[in-house]
Phi, psi and omega in degrees: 000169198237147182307325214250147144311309199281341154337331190236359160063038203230155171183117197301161207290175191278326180310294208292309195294345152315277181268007179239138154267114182233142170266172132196151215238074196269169174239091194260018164274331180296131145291112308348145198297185157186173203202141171219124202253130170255103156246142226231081214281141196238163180083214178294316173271030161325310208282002147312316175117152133329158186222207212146096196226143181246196200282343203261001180117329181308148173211106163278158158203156188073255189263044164082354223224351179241131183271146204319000000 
């Protein structure tokens, strides 16, 4: 899986990149590869929480524990 948005030739609209930072954080060592994309919010929408969607479908926000 590739590290970067531009890696992936994708780059989010500006309305979004205003409040989300977004990673991603693959393990192309793990059998099966997985990926865990962190988007990580600025502005008003701090008390959302980081957010999180992985390579199996999970998707948390804030302490991990809630789905979006």
């Amino acid at each position: 899986y590739a590290a970067t948005l531009a890696e992936l030739s994708l780059t989010p609209p500006a309305d979004v990149t205003k409040f989300y930072a977004f990673t991603i954080l693959p393990d192309n060592d793990a059998r099966p590869p997985t990926f865990t994309i962190t988007a990580t919010p600025a502005g008003t929408q701090v008390p959302d929480g980081n957010l999180t969607l992985t390579s199996t479908g999970d998707k948390k926000r804030k302490d991990g524990t809630l789905e979006w």
